[in-house]
C-alpha positions in Angstrom: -40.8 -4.5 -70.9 -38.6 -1.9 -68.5 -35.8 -2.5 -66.7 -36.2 -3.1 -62.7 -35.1 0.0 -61.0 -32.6 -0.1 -58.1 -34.5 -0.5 -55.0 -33.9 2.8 -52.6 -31.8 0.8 -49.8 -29.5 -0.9 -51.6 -26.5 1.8 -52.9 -26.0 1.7 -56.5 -22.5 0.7 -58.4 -22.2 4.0 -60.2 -22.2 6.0 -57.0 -18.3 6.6 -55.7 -19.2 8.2 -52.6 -20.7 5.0 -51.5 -17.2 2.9 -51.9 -15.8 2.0 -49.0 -13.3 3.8 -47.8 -9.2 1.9 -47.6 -8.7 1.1 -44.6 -11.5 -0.6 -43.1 -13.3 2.7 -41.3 -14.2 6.1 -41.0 -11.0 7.7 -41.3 -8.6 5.2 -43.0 -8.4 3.7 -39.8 -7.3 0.1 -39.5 -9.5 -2.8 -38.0 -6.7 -3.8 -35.7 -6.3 -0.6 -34.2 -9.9 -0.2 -33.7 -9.9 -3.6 -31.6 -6.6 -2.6 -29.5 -7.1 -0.8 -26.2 -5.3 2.2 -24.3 -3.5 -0.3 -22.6 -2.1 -2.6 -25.4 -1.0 0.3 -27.3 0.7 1.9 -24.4 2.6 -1.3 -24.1 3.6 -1.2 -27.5 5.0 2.1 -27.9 6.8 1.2 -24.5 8.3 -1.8 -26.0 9.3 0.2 -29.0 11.0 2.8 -27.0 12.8 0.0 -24.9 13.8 -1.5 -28.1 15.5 1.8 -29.6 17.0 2.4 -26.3 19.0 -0.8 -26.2 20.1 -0.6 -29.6 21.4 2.7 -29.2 23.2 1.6 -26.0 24.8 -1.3 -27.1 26.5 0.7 -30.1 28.2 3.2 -27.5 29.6 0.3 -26.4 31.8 0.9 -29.3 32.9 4.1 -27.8 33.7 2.6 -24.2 36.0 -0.1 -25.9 37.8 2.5 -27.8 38.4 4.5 -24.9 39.1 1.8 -22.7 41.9 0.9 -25.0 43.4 4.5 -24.9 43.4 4.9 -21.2 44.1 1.9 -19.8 47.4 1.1 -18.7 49.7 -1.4 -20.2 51.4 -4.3 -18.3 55.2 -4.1 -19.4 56.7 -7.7 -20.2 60.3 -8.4 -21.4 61.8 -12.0 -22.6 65.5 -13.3 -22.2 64.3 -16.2 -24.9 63.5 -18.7 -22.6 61.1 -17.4 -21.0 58.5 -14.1 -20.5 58.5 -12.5 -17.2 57.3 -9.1 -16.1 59.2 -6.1 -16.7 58.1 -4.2 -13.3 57.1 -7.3 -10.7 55.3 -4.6 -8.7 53.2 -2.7 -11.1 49.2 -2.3 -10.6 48.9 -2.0 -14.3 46.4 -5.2 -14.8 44.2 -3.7 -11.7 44.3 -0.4 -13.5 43.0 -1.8 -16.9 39.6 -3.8 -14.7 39.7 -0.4 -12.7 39.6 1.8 -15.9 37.2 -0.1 -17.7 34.6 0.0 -14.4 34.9 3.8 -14.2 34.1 4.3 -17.6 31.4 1.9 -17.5 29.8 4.0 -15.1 30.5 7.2 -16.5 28.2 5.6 -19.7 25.6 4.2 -17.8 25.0 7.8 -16.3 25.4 9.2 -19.6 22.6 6.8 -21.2 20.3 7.0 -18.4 20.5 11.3 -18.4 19.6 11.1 -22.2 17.5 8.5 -21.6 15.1 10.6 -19.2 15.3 13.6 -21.1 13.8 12.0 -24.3 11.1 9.6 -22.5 10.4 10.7 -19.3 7.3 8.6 -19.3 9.0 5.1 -20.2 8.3 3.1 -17.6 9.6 -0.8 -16.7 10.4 -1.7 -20.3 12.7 1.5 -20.9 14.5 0.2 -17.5 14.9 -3.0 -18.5 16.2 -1.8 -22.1 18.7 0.1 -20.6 20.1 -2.9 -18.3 20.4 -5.1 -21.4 22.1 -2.8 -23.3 24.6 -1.8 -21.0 25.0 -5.6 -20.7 25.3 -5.6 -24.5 27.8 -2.6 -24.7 30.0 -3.7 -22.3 30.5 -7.7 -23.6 31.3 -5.4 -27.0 33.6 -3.1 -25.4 35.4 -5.6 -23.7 35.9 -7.6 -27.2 36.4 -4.4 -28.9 39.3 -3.8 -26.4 41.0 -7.1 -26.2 41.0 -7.4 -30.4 42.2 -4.3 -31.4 45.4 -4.2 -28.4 48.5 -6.4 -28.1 48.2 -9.5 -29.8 47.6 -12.5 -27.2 50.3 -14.4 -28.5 53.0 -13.4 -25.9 55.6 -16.3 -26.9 55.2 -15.0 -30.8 55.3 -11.0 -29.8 58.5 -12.4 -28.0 60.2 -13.9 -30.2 59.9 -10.7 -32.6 60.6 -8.0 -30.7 64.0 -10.1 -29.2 66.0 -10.6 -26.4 65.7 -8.3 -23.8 63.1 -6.1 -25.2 60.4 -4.3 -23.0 56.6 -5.4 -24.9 53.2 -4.8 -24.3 51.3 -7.6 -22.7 47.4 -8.0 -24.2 45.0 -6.1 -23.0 42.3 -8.2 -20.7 39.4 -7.4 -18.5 40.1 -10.1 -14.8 37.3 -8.9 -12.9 34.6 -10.0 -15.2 31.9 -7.9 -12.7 32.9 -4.9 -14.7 30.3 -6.1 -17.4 27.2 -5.0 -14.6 28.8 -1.4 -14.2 27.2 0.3 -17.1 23.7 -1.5 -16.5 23.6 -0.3 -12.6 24.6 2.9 -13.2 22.2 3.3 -15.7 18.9 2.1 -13.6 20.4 3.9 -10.7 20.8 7.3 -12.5 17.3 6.9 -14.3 15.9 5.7 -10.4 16.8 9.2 -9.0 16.3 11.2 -11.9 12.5 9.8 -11.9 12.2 10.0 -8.6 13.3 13.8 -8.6 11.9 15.5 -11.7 9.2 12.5 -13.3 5.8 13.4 -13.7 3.6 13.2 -11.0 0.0 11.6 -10.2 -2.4 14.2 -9.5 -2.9 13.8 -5.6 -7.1 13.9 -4.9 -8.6 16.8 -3.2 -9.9 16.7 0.3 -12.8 17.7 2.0 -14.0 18.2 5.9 -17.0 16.6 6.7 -18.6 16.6 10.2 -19.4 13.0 11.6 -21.7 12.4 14.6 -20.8 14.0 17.6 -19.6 17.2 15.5 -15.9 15.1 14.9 -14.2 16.0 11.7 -14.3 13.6 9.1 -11.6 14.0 6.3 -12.3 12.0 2.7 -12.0 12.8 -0.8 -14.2 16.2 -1.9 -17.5 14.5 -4.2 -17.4 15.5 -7.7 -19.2 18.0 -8.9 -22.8 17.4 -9.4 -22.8 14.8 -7.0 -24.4 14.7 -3.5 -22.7 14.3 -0.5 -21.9 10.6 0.3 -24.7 8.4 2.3 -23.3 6.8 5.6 -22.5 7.7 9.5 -19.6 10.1 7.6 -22.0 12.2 5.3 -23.1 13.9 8.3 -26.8 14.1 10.0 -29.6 13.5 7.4 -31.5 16.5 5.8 -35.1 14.6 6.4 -36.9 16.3 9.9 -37.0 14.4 12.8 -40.2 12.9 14.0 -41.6 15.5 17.2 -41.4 13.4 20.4 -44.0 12.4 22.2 -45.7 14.8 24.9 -45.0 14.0 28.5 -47.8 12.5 31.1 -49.3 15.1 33.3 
């Protein structure tokens, strides 16, 4: 008795060239990207981008509170030990601090939105939106960043340390809470113009002139090549004779 042999459409086991290959497709490709469309995989590379982009923002926030507690101004106090009053009744130094703090929350949001643009120019909605949360995120950092590392917001404590009579610093804060939305406007307002002015553009369609009845130019889109002209009253008269009229009575 013989063996049955292996019938011709069924692969045998000893071949190698007949394993499939990892991956799931020609290629190595995966089944899921096979299944995704152009669309859905735009959006994800979008997202992606987005996603960098406001991580990368919110860390500079580190550098605006930094800054922000170099530059701003400080608001002089001084204590006779009953009491803390402040040092120059007239100073502008708390509107300074919200005032510095604003300017160099813009100063970042142009910043982020010029680097931004120049590595995705083609980030659309989500890259927006990533850059408003972040500078949303940076700034809520800054501003803690700021407030912890000055003056200590124990005033009576600081006080009673320093002594009687004794200019002191008095902790740094941020009044005009607005300041927060600086960063995030600049930023979409810098990346607006920016797109506006240099972003890629649509290719515009070329145009045609066609001749309508009554010998009116018509102006539409220019037909493909290959294709005939369009059918309607705008393609112009048609290309078939017309039937001879009928000869006239005597």
């Amino acid at each position: 008795m013989t063996a049955p042999l292996t019938p011709p459409h069924q692969p045998s086991p000893h071949e190698p060239w007949q394993t499939p290959q990892k991956g799931g497709g020609p290629g190595g490709s995966h089944p899921r990207n096979l299944l995704e469309s152009p669309e859905e995989r735009d959006l994800r590379t979008d997202l992606r981008r987005a996603g960098i982009v406001c991580a990368a923002v919110t860390v500079a926030g580190v550098a605006l509170g930094l800054l922000w507690l170099w530059l701003a101004p400080r608001v002089p106090l001084i204590s006779d030990n009953t009491a803390v009053f402040l040092s120059d009744s007239e100073g502008e130094e708390a509107i300074g601090a919200d005032g510095t703090f604003a300017l160099l929350a813009l100063a970042f949001g142009a910043v982020s939105a010029g680097l931004a643009f120049l590595f995705h120019r083609r980030g659309g909605v989500a890259l927006v939106v990533g850059l408003a949360v972040g500078g949303v995120l940076g700034s809520v950092l800054a501003w803690q960043l700021g407030t912890r590392l000055g003056p200590t917001d124990d005033v009576v404590a600081h006080a009673r340390e320093v002594g009687k009579g004794v200019i002191f610093d008095a902790p740094l804060e941020l009044h005009a809470k607005g300041a927060l939305l600086a960063w995030s406007l600049a930023a979409m307002a810098v990346h607006l113009g920016l797109t506006a002015m240099f972003g890629p553009r649509d290719p515009e369609p070329e145009w045609g002139v066609y001749h309508g009845p009554g010998g009116a130019p018509v102006y539409k889109p220019a037909p493909s090549s290959g294709a005939g002209p369009a059918a309607g009253p705008e393609a112009g008269p048609s290309s078939s004779p017309e039937p001879p009229a009928p000869p006239s009575g005597p």
